[in-house]
GUZAVO-986066 format. One record per residue (C-alpha): residue number from 0; z negated, y negated, x. Coordinates in steps of 0.1 Angstrom, whole numbers. Layout:
<rs>
+------+-------+-------+-------+
| resi |     w |     v |     u |
+------+-------+-------+-------+
|  NUM |     Z |     Y |     X |
...
+------+-------+-------+-------+
</rs>
This chain:
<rs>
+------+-------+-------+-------+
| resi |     w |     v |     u |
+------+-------+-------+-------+
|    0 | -1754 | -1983 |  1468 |
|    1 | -1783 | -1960 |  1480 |
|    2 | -1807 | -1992 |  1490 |
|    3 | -1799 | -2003 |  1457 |
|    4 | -1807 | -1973 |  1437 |
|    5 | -1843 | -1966 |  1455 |
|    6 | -1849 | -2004 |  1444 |
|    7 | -1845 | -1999 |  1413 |
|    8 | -1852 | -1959 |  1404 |
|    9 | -1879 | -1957 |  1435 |
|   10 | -1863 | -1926 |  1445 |
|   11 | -1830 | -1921 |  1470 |
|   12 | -1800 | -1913 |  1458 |
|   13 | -1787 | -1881 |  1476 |
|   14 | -1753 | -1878 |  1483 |
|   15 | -1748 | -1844 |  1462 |
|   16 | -1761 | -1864 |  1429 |
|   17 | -1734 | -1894 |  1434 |
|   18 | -1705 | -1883 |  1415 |
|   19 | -1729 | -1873 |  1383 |
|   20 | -1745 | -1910 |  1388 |
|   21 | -1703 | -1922 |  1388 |
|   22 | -1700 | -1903 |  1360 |
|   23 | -1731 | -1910 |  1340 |
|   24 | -1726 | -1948 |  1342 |
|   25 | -1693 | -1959 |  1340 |
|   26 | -1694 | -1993 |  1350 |
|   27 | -1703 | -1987 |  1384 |
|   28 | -1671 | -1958 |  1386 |
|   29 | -1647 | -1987 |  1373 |
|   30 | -1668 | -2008 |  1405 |
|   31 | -1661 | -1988 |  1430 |
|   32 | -1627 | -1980 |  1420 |
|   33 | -1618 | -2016 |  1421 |
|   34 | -1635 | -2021 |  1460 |
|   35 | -1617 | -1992 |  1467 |
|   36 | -1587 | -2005 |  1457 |
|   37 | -1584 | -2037 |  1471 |
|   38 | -1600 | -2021 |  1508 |
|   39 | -1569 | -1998 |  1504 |
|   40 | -1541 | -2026 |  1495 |
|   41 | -1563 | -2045 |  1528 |
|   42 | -1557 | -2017 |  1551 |
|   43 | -1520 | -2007 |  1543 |
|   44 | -1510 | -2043 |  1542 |
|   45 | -1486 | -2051 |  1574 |
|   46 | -1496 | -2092 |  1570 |
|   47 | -1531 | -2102 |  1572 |
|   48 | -1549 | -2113 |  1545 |
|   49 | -1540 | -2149 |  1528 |
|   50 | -1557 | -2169 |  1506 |
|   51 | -1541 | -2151 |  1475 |
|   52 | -1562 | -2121 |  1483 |
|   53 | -1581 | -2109 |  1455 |
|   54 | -1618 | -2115 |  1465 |
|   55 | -1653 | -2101 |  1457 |
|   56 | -1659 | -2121 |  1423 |
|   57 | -1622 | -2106 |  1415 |
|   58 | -1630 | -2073 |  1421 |
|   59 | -1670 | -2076 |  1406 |
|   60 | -1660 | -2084 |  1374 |
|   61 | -1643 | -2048 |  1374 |
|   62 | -1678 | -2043 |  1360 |
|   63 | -1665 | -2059 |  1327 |
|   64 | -1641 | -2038 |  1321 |
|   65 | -1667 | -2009 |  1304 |
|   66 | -1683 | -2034 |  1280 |
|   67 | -1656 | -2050 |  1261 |
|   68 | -1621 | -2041 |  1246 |
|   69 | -1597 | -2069 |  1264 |
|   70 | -1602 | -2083 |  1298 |
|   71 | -1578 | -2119 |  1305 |
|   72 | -1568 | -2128 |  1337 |
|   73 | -1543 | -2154 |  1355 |
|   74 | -1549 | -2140 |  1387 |
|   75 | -1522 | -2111 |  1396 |
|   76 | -1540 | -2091 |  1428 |
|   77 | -1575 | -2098 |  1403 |
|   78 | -1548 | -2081 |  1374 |
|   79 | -1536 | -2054 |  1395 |
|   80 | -1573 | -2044 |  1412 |
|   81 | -1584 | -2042 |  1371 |
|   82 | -1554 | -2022 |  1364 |
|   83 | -1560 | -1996 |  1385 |
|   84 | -1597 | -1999 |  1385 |
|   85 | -1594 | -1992 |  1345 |
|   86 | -1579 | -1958 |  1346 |
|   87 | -1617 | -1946 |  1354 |
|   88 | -1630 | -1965 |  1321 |
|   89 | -1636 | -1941 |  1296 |
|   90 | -1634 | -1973 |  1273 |
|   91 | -1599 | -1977 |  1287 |
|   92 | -1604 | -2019 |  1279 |
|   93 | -1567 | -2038 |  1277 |
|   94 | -1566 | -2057 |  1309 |
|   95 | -1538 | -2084 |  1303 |
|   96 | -1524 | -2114 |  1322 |
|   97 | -1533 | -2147 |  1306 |
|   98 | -1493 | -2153 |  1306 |
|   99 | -1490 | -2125 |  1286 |
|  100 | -1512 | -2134 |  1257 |
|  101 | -1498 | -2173 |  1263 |
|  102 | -1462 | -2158 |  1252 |
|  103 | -1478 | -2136 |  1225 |
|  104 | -1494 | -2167 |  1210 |
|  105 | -1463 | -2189 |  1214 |
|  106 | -1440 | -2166 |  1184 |
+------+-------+-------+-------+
</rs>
């Protein structure tokens, strides 16, 4: 994130001013709490990684989740990364499986 920051503000990002920059702009907090996530559910797994994994566009469009009020998804480790990912969204948006809102319709 720091070669990115000096791209963009021309200054470095110093390691005391990261968790007022998390805080201050929340989409990149609900970011990094998703690619922690998944790095985590990586590491503690026992079988390697298939091709059900939830992958980087999964896990970037965390990103969403601070600029609107319902995220859809048919992809449960893409579901489960956004759930956790949203507890640091002050906007606290409704991730919900597609299924869900299929069975919701459906009555």
């Amino acid at each position: 994130m720091g070669h990115f920051y000096k791209e963009v503000t021309g200054s470095l990002l110093e390691p005391d001013d990261v968790p007022r920059f998390l805080n201050q702009i929340p989409a990149w907090r609900v970011f990094i709490a998703a690619q922690l996530h998944v790095l985590w559910v990586r590491a503690v797994n026992e079988r390697p990684p298939g091709k059900k994994k939830a992958g980087a566009i999964d896990t970037d469009t965390a990103v969403y989740l601070t600029f609107c009020d319902r995220f859809l998804t048919h992809d449960k480790r893409q579901f489960d990364a956004l759930t956790v990912a949203n507890r640091y969204n002050p906007r606290k948006t409704r991730v919900q499986r597609w299924s869900e809102l299929r069975d919701l319709l459906m009555l």
